[in-house]
N, C-alpha and C positions, 0 to 999 in steps of 0.2 A: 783240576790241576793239582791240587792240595793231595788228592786220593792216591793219585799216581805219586805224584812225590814219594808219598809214606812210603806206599809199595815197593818203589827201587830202592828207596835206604834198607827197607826190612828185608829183602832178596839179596843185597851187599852186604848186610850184616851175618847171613845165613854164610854166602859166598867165603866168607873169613874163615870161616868152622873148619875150613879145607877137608869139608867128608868126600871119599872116594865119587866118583859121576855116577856110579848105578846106583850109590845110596842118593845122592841127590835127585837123580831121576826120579824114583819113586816117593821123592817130597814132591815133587812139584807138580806131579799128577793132582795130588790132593787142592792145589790153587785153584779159584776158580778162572773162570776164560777171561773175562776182561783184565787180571792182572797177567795172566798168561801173554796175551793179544796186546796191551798196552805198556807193559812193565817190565816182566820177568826177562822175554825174550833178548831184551836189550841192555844185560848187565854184562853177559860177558858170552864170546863163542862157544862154550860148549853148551849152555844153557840156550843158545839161541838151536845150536844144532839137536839137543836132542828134542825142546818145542815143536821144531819143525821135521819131527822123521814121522814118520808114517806108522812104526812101532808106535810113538809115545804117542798118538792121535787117537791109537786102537786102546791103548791102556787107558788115557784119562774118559775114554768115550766108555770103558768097557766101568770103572769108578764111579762117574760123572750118574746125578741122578735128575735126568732129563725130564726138563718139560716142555711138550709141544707149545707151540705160541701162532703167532698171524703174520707172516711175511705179506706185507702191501706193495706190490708193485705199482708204481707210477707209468704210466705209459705212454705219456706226454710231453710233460715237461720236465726241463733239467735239473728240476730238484730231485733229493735221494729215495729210493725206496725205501721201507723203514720195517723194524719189527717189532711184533709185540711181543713179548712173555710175561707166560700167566704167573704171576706170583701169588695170588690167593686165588686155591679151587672155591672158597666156600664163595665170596663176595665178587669173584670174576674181575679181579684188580691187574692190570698189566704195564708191564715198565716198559719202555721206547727205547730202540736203539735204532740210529741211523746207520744202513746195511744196502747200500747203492752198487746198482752193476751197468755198465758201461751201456748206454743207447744203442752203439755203434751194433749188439751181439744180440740186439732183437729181444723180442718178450717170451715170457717166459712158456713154458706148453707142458711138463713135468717137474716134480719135486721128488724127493725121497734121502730121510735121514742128513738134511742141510744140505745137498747137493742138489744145485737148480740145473736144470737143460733148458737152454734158451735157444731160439730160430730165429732169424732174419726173415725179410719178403722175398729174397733171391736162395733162400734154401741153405745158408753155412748155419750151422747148428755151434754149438759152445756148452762144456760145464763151466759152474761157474761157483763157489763157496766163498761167498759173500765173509764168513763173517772173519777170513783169516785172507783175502781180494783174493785168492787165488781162481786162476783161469785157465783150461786149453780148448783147445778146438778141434773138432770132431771132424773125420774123414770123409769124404761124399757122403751120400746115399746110394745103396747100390741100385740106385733108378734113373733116370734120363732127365734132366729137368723138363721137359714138356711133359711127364707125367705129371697129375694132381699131386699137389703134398698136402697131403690134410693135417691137421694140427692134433687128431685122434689119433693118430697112427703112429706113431712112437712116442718111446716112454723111458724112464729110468731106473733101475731096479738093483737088488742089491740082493746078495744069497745068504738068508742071513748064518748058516755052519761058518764059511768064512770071511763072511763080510768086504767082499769083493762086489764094483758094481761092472752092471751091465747095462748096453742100451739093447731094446730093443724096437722092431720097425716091421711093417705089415705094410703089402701094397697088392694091388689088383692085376693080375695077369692073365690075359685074355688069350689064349692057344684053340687056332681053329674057333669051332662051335660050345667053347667050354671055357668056363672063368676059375678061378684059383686065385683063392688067398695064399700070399709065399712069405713068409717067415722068417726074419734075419734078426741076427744079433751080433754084437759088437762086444767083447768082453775089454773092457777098459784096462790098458796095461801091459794087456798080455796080447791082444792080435790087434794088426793093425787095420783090419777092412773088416767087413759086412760079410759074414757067410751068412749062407742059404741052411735054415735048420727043419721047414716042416712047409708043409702044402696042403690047403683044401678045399675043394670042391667047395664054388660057393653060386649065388644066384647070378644071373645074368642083370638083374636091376642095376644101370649104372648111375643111379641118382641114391643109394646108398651106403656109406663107407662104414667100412667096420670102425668099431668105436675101443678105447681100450680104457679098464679102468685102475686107480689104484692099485699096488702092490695090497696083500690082504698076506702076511706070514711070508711063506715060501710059495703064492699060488699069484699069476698074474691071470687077472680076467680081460677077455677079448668079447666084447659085444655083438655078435653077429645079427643077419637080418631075425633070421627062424633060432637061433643058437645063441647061448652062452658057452665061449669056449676056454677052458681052463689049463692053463700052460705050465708047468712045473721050471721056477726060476734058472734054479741048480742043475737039473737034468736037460734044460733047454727042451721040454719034449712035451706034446698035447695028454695028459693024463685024464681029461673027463669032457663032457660035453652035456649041457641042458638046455631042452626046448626052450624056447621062449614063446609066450602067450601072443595073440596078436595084439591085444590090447596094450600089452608093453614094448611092441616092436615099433612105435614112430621113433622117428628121428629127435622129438624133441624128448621123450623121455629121458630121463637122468639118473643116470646108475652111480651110486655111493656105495662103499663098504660102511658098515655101522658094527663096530667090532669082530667079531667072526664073520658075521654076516652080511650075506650082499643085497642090498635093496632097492627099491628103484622107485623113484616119484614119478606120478604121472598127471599133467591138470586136469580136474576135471570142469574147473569154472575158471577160463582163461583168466591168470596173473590173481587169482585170488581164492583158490581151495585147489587142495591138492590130495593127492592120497600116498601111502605108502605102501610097498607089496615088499614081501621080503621072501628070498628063495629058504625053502628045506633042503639040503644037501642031500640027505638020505633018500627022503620019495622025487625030489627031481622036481616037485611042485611049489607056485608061487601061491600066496595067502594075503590078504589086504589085513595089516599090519596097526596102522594109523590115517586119519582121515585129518588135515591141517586148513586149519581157516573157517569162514571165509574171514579173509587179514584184511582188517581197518587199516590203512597205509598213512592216511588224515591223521587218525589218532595220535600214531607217531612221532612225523614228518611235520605237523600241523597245518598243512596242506595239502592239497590235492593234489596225483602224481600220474602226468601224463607218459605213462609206460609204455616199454616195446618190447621186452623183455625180462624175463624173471630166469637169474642160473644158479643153481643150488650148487654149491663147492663143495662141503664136506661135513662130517659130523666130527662135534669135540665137545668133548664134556658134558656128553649128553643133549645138546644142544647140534641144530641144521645153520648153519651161515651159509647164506646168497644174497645173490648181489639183482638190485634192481635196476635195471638201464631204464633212464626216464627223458626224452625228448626238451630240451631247451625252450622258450619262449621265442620266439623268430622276431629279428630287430629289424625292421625297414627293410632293403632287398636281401639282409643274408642270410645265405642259406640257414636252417636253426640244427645246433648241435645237442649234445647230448652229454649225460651224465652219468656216475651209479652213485647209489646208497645201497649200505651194506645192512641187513639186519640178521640178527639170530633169534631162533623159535627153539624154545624149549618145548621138547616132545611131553616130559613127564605133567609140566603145568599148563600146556597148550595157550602159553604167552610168547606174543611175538614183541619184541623191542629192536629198533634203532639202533645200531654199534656208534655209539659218538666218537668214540676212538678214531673211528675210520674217516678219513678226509671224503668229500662229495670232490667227484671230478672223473676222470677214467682211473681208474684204479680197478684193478684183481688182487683175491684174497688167496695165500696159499699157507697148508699147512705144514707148518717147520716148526725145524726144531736146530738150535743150535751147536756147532762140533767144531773140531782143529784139524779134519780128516783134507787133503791133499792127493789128486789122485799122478800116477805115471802115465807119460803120456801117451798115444795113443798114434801119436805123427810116423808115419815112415820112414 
């Protein structure tokens, strides 16, 4: 309470100076976000308007010297989802902010540059920028609800020349004796519906869905059955295509970007050794990379961890975060529910640890980063 106080006397003191709005503007880029978000905004209207333009969102983000952090979503209950950011790379030290998005608009299914995409179980989609509440809601899908919606198949992206986002969405069409992946995108802003951008020929297996992964630059990758297929944001157009091995084509595989590069975990000793393969872009070939585990969980945990699941989220800092789903103890007749615990594995020292930060319960871990960015909506 004390902090903010300061902060709006020293933003009124500034205010007095009576400097023209564009010199003021380019002070206040220099603020950081919580006196932005808490403080600044609320000393006087033109201060609040230019906080809030989409100009000064681009500027303090384009100043602003970002660090990714851990958006924990809760998935449960009514308490807030929360964030972490890294404030020491050396000692892995992170500060809490509480960063809650309405239950009503579903859990979350992409991230990119603090802007969340969240779904419903009835299919209404929502962006969502937690860290300034702001919210819209996204137009159908151009598919039928009795279609599947898989939770792989769209995603949210951003080009980065001019920093405009985009959603986009893949679904299975079946014409005649021949299947087709079809292609849509939604440019946030600027069109208000789903066009059709690209099509391809893909297998008749209907117990497989394409998978999408990560923005990686300006390159979105699309997991196919046989194929990696690589979409160019900005151009909306297919630019490259790589085999994919059969050994990396099950469904439970899991495909990470790891800086440039796209790699992909594979178990090879269910929930407790794993391998990594990582593509060459040049020869089109994958290469086993790193070999992880086998992970003491006990050591950890200091208990034994009745598991169903192990899902690897993302690399940061050098380091893999995933999350363990581990089955409940069952109390007399009720049914027994379930949990996660989060840990990261440091590749370079091949030590796996426990995230204590992270609350045990449903919770998913996503990587963010925090901004003032606001988008136009999208409604017709």
């Amino acid at each position: 309470m004390n902090e903010n106080s300061n902060s709006t006397k020293s933003c009124k003191v500034i205010s007095k100076l009576f400097l023209p709005q564009h010199l003021m503007f380019h002070i206040l880029i220099f603020a950081p976000s919580n006196c932005l978000i808490n403080s600044a905004r609320y000393v006087c209207k033109p201060w609040d308007t230019d906080i809030g333009s989409s100009h000064f969102a681009e500027a303090w983000e384009r100043r602003a010297c970002f660090k990714p952090g851990l958006y924990v979503e809760n998935r449960t209950s009514k308490d807030p989802s929360y964030f972490f950011e890294l404030k020491d790379d050396v000692n892995g030290q992170f500060e809490r902010t509480d960063l809650g998005t309405p239950p009503k608009m579903g859990n979350i299914i992409s991230t990119c540059d603090g802007i969340l995409l969240l779904s419903t179980t009835n299919g209404h989609m929502f962006i969502v920028n937690p860290t300034i509440n702001f919210w819209l809601r996204i137009p159908p899908l151009p598919v039928s609800r009795q279609h599947i919606f898989n939770r792989c198949q769209c995603t949210i992206a951003r080009v980065p020349r001019f920093g405009k986002f985009k959603l986009f969405f893949v679904h299975r069409l079946r014409v005649s004796d021949i299947s087709w992946y079809v292609f849509y995108v939604l440019r946030i802003g600027i069109d208000n519906s789903w066009k059709e951008i690209a099509r391809k020929e893909c297998s008749l297996d209907l117990n497989f869905f394409l998978k999408i992964l990560l923005i990686g630059g300006n390159d979105l990758y699309w997991i196919a059955k046989k194929k990696v297929i690589v979409m160019d944001v900005d151009k909306e157009i297919i630019v490259q295509e790589y085999p994919l091995p059969h050994m990396l084509n099950s469904p439970n595989s899991k495909y990470l970007l790891m800086g440039g590069r796209l790699s992909c975990i594979v178990a090879k000793d269910l929930y407790k050794t794993f391998e990594i393969y990582i593509l060459d872009f040049v020869s089109g070939k994958w290469s086993l990379y790193h070999e992880m585990g086998p992970f003491d969980y006990m050591a950890e945990c200091g208990h034994e961890l009745n598991i169903m699941s192990v899902d690897f989220s993302f690399w940061i800092n050098g380091q893999i975060i995933f999350r363990v789903t581990q089955r409940q103890k069952q109390r007399g007749n009720i049914f027994p529910g379930y949990n996660s615990i989060h840990f990261g594995y440091n590749v370079k020292t091949k030590q796996l640890a426990k995230i204590e930060e992270i609350d045990v319960g449903n919770f998913a871990v996503w990587l963010y980063t925090k901004n003032l960015v606001s988008l136009p909506s999208t409604s017709a």
